[in-house]
C-alpha positions in Angstrom: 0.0 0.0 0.0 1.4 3.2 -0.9 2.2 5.7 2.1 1.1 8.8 1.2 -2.5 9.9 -0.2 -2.0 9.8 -3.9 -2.5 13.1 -5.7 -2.3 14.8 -2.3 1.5 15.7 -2.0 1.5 19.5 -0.8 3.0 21.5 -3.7 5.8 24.5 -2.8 4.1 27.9 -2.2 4.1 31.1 -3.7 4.1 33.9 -1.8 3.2 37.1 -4.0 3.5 40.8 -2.5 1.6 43.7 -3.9 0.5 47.2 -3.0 0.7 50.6 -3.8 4.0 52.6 -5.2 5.3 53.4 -2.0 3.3 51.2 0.2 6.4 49.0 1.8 6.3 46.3 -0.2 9.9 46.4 -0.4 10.2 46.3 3.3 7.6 43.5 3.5 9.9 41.4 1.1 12.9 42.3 2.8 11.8 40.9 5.9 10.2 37.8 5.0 13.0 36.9 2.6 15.7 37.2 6.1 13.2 35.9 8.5 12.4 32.8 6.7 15.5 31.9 4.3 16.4 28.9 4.2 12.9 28.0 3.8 11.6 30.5 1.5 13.7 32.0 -1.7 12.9 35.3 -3.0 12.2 35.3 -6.8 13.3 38.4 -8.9 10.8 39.2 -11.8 12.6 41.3 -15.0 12.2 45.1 -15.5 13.3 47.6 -18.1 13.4 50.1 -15.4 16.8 51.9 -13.7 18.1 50.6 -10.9 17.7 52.5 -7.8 20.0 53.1 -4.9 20.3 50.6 -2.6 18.9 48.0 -5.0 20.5 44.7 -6.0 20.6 43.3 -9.6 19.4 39.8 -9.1 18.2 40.4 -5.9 15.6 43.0 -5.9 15.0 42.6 -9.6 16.5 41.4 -12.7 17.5 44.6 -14.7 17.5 43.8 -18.9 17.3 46.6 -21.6 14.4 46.8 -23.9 16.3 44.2 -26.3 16.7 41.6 -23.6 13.4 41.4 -22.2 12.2 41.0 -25.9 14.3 38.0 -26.0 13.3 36.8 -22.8 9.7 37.4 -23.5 10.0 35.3 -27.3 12.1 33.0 -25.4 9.4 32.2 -23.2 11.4 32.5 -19.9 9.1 35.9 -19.2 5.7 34.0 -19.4 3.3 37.1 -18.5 4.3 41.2 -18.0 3.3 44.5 -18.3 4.2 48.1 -18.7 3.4 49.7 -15.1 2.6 53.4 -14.7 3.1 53.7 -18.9 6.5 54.0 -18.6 9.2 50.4 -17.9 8.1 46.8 -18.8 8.1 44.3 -15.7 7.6 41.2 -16.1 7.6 37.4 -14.5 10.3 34.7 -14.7 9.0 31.0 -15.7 9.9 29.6 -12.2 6.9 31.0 -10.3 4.7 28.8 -12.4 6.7 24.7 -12.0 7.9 22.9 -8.9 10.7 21.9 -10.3 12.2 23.1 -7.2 11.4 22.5 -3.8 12.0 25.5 -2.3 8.6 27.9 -1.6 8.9 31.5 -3.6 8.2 35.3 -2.5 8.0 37.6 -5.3 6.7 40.9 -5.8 3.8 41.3 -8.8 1.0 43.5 -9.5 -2.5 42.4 -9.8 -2.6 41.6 -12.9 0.8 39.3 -12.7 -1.5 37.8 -9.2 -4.1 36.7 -10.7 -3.0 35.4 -14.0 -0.4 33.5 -11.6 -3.3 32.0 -9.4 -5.0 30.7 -12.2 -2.0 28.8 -13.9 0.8 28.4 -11.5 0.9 24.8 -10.0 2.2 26.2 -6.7 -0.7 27.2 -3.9 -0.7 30.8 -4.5 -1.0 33.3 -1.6 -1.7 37.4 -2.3 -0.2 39.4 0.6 -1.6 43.4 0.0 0.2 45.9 1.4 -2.2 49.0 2.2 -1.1 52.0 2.7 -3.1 54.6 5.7 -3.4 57.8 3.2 -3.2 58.9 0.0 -1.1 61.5 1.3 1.3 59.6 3.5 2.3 57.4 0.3 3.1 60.6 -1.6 5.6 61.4 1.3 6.8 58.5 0.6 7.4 57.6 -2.5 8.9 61.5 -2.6 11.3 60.5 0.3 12.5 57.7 -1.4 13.4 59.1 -4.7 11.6 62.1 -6.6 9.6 60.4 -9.3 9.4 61.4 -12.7 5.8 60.0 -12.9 4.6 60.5 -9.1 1.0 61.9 -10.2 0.7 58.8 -12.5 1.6 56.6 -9.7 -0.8 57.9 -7.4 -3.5 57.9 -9.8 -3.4 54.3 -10.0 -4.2 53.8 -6.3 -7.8 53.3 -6.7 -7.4 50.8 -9.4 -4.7 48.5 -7.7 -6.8 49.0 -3.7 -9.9 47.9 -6.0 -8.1 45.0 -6.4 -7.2 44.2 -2.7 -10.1 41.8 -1.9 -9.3 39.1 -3.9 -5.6 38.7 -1.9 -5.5 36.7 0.8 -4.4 39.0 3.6 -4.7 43.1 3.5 -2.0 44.2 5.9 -2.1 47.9 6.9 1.7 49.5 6.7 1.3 52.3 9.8 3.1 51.1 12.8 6.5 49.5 11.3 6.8 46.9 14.5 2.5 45.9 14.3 3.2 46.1 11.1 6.4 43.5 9.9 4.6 40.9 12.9 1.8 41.4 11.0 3.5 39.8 8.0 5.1 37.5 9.9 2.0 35.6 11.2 0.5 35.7 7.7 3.6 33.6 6.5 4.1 31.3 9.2 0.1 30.1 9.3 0.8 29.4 5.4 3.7 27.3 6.3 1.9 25.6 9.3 -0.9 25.0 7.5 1.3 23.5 4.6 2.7 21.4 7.4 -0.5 19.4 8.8 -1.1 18.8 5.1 1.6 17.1 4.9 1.9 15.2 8.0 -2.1 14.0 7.3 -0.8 12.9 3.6 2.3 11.0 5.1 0.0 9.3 7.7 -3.2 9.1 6.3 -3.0 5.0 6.5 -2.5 5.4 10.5 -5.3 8.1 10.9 -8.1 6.7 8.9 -10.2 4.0 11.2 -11.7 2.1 8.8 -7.7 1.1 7.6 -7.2 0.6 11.6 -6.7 -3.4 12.5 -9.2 -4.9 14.8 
C-alpha cells in the first residue's frame, strides 16, 4: 500500500506581495525573505526600469534593456508582463509557475501578474496586500524615497490597484512599522503551518483513517 495519499503531495508555495507605489512592499519582502531563508527563496521578476539606490541586480529585480526582455519574452522565460505606470516593462520569470524546485517562492507582482499567476501556476498561491493609511502619507513616501518622474501617475493608479485588494489573501495595513512586519510574519508562518498538517495527514493518512485501523 502506498504511504502517502496519492494526488495529495503539498505542492511549494508562492508567496506574491503587492501594494501601492510606496506602500512597503519592499520592506515586507525584505523581511520575509531574512526571516524565513532557508525555507523560502525570494524570486526576482525582470524590468526595463533603472536601478535605484540601494537596490541589487538579481536580488531585488533582474535589470534587462528593452532588447533583452524582448528575448526573454520570445524565449518564453518571461511568461506574462506589463508596462506599469506607462513608462518600464516588468515582467515574471517562468519559475513561479513549476515545482521543479522545492524550495517555496516570495516575489513581488501586481494584480494583474496575481491573478493570471493564481490561475495557472501549479504552486498554492498566496496574495499578501500591502495597504497603505493615506493617500497623502504614500506621496511622502514615495517622494522620500526618490523624486519620481511619474509620481501623479503613480498615485493615480491607487484606486485601481486597492480595487483589487479583496481578492488577496491578507490586507496588511503598513502604519506602525513593529505591528506592522509581525503582521507579515504571522501571515507567513500560518501558510507554512498550515502546509505542514497537510503534509503530515498525507504521510500518515493509513494510520489516521479507522476504517484502515486493524481490529
Amino acid at each position: 500500500m502506498t504511504q502517502t495519499l496519492p494526488g495529495m503531495k503539498p505542492k511549494p508555495l508562492l508567496f506574491v506581495v503587492s501594494g501601492p507605489s510606496g506602500s512597503g512592499k519592499g520592506t515586507a519582502l525584505d523581511f520575509i525573505e531574512r526571516t524565513f531563508a532557508p525555507i523560502i527563496a525570494r524570486s526576482p521578476t525582470y524590468t526595463t526600469r533603472a536601478r535605484r539606490n540601494g537596490e541589487r541586480d538579481g536580488k531585488d529585480y533582474n535589470y534587462v534593456d528593452q532588447a533583452r526582455f524582448d528575448e526573454l519574452v520570445a524565449s518564453k522565460e518571461i511568461f506574462e508582463f506589463t508596462r506599469t505606470y506607462n513608462d518600464e516593462l516588468y515582467g515574471s520569470p517562468r519559475r513561479l509557475i513549476n515545482t521543479d524546485d522545492e524550495h517555496h517562492l516570495l516575489v513581488e507582482l501586481d494584480f494583474n501578474g496575481f491573478h493570471r499567476l493564481r490561475s495557472i501556476s501549479r504552486r498554492k498561491v498566496i496574495g499578501i496586500f500591502i495597504m497603505p493609511p493615506s493617500i497623502e502619507d504614500l506621496s511622502k513616501r514615495i517622494l522620500a524615497r526618490q523624486p519620481e518622474t511619474n509620481l501623479e501617475r503613480r498615485l493615480h493608479r491607487v484606486s485601481e490597484q486597492i480595487a483589487h485588494a479583496w481578492s488577496y489573501d491578507y490586507i496588511i495595513l503598513n502604519q506602525d512599522r513593529e505591528e506592522f512586519l509581525r503582521r507579515v510574519r504571522c501571515c507567513v508562518e500560518a501558510e507554512l503551518f498550515r502546509l505542514d498538517g497537510v503534509g503530515f495527514l498525507t504521510e500518515h493518512w493509513h494510520t489516521l483513517d479507522v476504517t484502515l485501523t486493524k481490529s
